[in-house]
VOPAGU-2260 file (C-alpha; in pm, 1 decimal, decimal comma):
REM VOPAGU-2260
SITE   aa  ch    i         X         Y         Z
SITE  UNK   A    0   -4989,8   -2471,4    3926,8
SITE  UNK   A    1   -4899,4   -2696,7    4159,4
SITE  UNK   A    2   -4614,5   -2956,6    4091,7
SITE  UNK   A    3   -4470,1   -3234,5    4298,8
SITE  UNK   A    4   -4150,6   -3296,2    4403,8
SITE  UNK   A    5   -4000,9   -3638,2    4521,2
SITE  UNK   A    6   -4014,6   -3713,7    4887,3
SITE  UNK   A    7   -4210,6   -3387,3    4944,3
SITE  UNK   A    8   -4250,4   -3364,6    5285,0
SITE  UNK   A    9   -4606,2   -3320,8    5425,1
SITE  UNK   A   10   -4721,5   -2966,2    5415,2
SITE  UNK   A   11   -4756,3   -2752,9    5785,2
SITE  UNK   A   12   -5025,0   -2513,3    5802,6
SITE  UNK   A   13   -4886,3   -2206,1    5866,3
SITE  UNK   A   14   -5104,6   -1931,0    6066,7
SITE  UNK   A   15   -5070,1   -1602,4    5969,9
SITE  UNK   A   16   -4866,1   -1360,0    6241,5
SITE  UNK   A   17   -4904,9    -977,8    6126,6
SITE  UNK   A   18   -4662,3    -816,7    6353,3
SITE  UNK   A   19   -4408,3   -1069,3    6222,4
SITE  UNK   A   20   -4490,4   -1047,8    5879,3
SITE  UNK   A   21   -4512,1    -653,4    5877,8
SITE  UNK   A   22   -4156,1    -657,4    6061,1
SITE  UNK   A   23   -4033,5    -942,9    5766,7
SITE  UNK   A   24   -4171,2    -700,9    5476,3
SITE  UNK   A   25   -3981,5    -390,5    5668,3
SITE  UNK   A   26   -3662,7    -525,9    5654,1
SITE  UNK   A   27   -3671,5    -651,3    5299,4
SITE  UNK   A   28   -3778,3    -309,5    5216,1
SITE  UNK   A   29   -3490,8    -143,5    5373,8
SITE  UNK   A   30   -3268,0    -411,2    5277,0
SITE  UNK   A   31   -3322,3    -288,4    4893,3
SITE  UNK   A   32   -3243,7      69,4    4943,4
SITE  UNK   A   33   -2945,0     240,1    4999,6
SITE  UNK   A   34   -3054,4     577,2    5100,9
SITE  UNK   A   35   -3324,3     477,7    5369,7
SITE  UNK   A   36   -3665,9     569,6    5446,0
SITE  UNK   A   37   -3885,1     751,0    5624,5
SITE  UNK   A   38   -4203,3     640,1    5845,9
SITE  UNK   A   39   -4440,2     761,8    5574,2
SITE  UNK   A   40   -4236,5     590,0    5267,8
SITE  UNK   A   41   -4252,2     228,7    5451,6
SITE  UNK   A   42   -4607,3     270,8    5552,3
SITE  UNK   A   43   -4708,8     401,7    5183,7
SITE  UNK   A   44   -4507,3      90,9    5021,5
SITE  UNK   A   45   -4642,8    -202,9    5257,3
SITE  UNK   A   46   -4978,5     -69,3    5260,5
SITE  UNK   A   47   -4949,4     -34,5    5664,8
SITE  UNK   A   48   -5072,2     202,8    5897,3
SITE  UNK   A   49   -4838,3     479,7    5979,7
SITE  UNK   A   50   -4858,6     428,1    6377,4
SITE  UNK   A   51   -4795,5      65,6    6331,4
SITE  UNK   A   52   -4501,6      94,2    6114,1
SITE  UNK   A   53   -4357,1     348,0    6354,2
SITE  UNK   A   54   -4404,2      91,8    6640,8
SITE  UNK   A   55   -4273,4    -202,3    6448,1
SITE  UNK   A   56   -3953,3      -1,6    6348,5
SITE  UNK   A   57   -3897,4     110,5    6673,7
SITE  UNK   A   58   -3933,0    -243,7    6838,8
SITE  UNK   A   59   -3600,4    -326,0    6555,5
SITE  UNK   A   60   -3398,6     -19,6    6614,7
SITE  UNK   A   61   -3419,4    -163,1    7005,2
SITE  UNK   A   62   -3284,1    -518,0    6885,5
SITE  UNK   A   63   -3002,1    -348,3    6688,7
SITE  UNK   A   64   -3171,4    -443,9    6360,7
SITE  UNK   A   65   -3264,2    -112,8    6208,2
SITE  UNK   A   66   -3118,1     228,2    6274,4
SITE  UNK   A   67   -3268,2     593,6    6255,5
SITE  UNK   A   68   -3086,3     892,5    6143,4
SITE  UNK   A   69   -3141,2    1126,8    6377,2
SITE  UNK   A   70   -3077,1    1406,3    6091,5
SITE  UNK   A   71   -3306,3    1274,9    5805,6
SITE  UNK   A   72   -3582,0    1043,5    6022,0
SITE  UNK   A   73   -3485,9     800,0    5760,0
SITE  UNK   A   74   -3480,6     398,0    5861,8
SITE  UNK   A   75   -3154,1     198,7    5755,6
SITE  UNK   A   76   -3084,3    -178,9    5802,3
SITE  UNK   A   77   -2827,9    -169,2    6127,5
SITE  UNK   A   78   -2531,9    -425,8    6225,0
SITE  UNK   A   79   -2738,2    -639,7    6426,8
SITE  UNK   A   80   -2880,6    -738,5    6070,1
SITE  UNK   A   81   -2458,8    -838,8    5986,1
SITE  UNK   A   82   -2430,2   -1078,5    6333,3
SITE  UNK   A   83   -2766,8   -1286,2    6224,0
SITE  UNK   A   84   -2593,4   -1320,4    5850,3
SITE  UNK   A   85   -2287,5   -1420,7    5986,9
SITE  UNK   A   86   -2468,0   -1684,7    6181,4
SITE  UNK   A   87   -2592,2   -1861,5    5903,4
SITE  UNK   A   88   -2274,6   -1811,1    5688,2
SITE  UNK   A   89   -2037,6   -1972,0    5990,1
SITE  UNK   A   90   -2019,5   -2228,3    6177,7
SITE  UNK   A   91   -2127,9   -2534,0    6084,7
SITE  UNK   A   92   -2352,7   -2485,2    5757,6
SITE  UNK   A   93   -2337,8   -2563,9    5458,3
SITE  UNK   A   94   -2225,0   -2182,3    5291,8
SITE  UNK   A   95   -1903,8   -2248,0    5576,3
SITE  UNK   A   96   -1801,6   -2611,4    5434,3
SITE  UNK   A   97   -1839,8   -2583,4    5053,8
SITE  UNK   A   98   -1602,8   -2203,2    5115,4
SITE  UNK   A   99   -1286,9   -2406,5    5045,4
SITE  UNK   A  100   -1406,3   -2618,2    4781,0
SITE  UNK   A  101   -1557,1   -2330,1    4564,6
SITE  UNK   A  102   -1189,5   -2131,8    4635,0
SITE  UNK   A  103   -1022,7   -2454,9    4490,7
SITE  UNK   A  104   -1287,7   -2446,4    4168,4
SITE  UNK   A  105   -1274,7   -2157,5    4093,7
SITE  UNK   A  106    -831,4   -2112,5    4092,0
SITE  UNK   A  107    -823,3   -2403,1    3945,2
SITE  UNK   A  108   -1078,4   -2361,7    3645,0
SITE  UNK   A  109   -1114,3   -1951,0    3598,6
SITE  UNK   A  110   -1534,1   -1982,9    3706,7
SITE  UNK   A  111   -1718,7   -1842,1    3980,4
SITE  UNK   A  112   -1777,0   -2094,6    4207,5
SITE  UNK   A  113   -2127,7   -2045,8    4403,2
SITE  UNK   A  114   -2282,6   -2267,0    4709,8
SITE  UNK   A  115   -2666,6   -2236,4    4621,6
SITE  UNK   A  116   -2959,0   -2310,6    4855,7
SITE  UNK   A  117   -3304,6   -2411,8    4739,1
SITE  UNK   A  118   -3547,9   -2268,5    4912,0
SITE  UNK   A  119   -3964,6   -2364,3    4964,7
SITE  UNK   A  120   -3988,5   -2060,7    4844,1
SITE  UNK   A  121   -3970,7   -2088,4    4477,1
SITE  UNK   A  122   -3621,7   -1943,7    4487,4
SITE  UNK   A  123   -3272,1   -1985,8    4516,3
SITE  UNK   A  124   -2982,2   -1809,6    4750,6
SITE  UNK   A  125   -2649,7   -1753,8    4657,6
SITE  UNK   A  126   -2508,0   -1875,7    5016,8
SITE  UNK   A  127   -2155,5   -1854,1    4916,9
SITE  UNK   A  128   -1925,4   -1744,5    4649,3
SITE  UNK   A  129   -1580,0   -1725,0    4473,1
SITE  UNK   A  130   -1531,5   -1486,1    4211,3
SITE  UNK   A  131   -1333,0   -1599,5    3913,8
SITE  UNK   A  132   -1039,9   -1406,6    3766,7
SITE  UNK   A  133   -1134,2   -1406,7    3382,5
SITE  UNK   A  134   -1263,1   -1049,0    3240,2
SITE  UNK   A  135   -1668,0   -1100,8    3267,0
SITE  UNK   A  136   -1875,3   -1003,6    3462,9
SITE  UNK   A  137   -2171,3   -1193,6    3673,0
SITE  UNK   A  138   -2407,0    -934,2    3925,6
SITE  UNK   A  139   -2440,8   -1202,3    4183,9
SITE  UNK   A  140   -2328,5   -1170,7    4514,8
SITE  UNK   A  141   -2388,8   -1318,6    4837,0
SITE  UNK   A  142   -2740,5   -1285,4    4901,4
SITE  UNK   A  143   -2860,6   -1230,9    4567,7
SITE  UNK   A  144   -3176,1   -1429,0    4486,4
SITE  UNK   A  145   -3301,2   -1622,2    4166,0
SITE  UNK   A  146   -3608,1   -1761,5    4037,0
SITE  UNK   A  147   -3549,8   -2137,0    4106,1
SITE  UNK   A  148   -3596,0   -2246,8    3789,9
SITE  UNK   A  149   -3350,4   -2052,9    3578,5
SITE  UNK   A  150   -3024,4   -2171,6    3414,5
SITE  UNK   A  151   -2873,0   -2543,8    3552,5
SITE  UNK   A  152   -2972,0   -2519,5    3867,9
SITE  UNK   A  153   -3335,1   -2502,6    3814,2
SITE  UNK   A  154   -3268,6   -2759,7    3521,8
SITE  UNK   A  155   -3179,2   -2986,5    3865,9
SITE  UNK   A  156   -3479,9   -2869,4    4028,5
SITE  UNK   A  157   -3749,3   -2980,9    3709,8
SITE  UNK   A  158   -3511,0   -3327,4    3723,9
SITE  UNK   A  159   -3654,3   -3372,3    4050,5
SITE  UNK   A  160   -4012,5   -3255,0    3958,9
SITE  UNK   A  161   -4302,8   -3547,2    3918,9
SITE  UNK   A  162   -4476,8   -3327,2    3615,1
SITE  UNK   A  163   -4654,8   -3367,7    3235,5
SITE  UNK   A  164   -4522,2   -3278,5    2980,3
SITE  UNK   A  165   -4806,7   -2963,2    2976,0
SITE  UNK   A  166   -4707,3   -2905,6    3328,7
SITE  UNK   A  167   -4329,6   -2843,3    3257,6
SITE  UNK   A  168   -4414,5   -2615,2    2957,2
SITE  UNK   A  169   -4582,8   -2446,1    3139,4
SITE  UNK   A  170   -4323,8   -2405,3    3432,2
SITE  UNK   A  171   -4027,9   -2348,6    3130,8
SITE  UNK   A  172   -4273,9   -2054,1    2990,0
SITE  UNK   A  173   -4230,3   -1845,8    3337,4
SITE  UNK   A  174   -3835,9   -1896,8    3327,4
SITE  UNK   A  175   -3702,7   -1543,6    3237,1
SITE  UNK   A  176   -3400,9   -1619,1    2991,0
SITE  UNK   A  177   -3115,5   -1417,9    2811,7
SITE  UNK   A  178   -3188,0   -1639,6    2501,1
SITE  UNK   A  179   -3414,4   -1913,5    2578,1
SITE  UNK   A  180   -3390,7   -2243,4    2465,5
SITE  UNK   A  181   -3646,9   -2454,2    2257,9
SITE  UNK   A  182   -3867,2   -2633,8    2507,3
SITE  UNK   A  183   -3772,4   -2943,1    2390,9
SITE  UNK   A  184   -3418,8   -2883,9    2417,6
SITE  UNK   A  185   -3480,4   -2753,9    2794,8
SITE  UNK   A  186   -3668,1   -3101,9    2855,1
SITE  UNK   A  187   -3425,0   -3318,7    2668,3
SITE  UNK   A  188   -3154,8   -3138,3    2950,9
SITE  UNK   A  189   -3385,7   -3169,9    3223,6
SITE  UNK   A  190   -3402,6   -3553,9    3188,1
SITE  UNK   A  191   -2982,5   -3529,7    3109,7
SITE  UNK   A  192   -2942,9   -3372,1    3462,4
SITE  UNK   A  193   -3172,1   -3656,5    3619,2
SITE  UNK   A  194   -2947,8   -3967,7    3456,2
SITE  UNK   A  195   -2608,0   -3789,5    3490,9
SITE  UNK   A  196   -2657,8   -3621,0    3802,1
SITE  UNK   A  197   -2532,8   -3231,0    3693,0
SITE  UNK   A  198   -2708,2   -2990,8    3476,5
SITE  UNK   A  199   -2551,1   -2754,5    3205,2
SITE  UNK   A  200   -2690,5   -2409,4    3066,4
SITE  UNK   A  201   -2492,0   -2280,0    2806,7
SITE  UNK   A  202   -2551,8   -1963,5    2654,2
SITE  UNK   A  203   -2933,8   -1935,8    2768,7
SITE  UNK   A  204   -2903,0   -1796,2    3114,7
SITE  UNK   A  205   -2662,5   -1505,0    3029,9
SITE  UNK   A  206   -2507,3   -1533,3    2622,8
SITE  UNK   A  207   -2141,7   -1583,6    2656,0
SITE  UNK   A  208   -2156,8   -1750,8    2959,5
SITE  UNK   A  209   -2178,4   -2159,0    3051,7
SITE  UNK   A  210   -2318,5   -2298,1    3417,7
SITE  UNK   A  211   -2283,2   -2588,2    3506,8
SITE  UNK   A  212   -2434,8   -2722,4    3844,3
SITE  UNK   A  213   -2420,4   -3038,0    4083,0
SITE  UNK   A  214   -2715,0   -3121,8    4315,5
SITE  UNK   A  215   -2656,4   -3145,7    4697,0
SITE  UNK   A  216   -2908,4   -3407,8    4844,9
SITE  UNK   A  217   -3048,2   -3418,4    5249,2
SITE  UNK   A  218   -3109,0   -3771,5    5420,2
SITE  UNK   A  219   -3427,1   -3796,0    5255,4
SITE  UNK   A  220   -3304,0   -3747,9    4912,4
SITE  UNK   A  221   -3435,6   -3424,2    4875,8
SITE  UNK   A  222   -3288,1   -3121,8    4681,0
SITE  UNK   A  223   -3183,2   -2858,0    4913,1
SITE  UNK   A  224   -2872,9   -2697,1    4753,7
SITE  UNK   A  225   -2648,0   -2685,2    4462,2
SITE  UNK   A  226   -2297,1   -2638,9    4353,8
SITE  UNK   A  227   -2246,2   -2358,8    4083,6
SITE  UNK   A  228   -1982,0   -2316,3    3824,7
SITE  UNK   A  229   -2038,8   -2039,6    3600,7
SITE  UNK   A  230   -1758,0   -1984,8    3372,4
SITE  UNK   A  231   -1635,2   -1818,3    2962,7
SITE  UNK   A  232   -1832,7   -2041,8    2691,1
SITE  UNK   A  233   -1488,2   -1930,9    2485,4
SITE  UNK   A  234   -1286,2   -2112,9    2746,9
SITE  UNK   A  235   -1516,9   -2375,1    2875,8
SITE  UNK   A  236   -1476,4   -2653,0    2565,7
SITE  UNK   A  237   -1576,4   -3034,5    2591,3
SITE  UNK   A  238   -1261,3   -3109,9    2770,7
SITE  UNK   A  239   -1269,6   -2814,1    3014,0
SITE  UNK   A  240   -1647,0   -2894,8    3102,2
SITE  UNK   A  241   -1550,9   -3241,5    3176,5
SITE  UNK   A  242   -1262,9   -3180,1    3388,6
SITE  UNK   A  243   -1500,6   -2898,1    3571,3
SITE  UNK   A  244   -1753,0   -3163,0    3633,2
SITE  UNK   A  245   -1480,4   -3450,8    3768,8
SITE  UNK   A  246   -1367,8   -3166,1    4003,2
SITE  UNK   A  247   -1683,1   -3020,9    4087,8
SITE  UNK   A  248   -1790,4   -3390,6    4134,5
SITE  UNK   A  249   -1446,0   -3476,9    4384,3
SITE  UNK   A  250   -1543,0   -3145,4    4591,3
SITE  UNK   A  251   -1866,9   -3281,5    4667,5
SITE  UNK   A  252   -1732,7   -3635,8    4807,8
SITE  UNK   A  253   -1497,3   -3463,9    4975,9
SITE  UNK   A  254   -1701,4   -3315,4    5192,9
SITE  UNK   A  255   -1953,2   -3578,0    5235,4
SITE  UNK   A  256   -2175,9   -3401,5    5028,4
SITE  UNK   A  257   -2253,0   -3715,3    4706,2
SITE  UNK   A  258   -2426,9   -3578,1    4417,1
């Protein structure tokens, strides 16, 4: 189904490149096991031919981005894999400059604090992170990758989405919940996150547990990352959520970044 965004930028035709999508689909592979693979296994799983696989992997072990065991034949991801991470973590981006202000959020409030990025991919990255002191747990690291729709953040997303009303049921019916809400409750908070500017999922994400996100706008006014909080529903009580929110809000200005 296709739904449009505001200020969608025009779309680029994109030609197809085997060798590059072959290597892309390798190193996802590899990155989701921990004990490695061998020639055959990759080739079987991608549906590629045996030779080529072999040539493609051997082109990464030379650029340091996958490593053989000499022992086992089996294919691991290699450090060269840690140096391109590192480059989009440092420097100047955005997982670099929100580090602080996520450390401050989540001290100061007992959440884990995430930077999020939205991708064009029907997805979103956890760029950043600060884990939160209270006793729960949340399997999210950095890395880890959502469907971009789910819990507050994807609340933010539909806020920015030109649909019907049968277009966004049908894009809340493909949101995998803990305990879903009532679609009209999920479109009564979708159009609260467009007029106040954050979104809040309590309880339906993950029971127990209350997110809160802020939106992070380009030049265009388009939605390219969020702010996460992700905290206790116990602790997090009217007050608490609105002091969250002032901070989370305060962070943001602070570092240029207006929600």
């Amino acid at each position: 189904m296709a739904v449009a965004t505001r200020s969608a930028p025009k779309t680029v035709r994109v030609r197809p490149v085997p060798a590059v999508s072959r290597s892309i689909a390798i190193l996802r592979l590899l990155g989701e096991t921990q004990q490695g693979l061998g020639v055959k296994a990759i080739a079987d799983q991608l549906a590629l031919v045996p030779s080529t696989c072999l040539h493609i992997l051997r082109v990464l072990v030379s650029e340091d981005l996958v490593q053989i065991d000499p022992a086992s034949k089996r294919y691991t991801l290699a450090a060269g894999m840690i140096s391109l991470a590192r480059s989009v973590l440092e420097g100047g981006s955005f997982a670099a400059r929100v580090q602080p202000a996520l450390d401050r959020l989540a001290a100061g409030h007992g959440v884990t604090a995430m930077g999020v990025e939205v991708t064009q991919h029907q997805s979103v990255v956890v760029l950043a992170l600060s884990k939160s002191s209270q006793p729960f747990r949340l399997h999210t690291d950095v890395g880890s990758q959502f469907s971009s729709l789910v819990s507050a953040t994807g609340r933010l997303i539909a806020a920015q989405m030109e649909a019907s009303a049968a277009q966004l049921k049908k894009v809340y019916a493909a949101i995998p919940w803990d305990a879903a809400p009532g679609f009209a409750t999920w479109r009564n908070e979708v159009e609260l996150a467009r007029r106040e500017g954050w979104a809040l999922d309590r309880d339906h994400f993950v029971r127990g547990l209350t997110v809160v996100a802020l939106p992070v706008f380009n030049a265009r006014r388009q939605l390219t990352h969020t702010v996460v909080a992700v905290g206790m529903s116990s602790l997090l009580d009217a007050p608490a959520l609105q002091r969250l929110v002032q901070d989370m809000r305060a962070e943001l200005e602070a570092l240029g970044e207006r929600p």
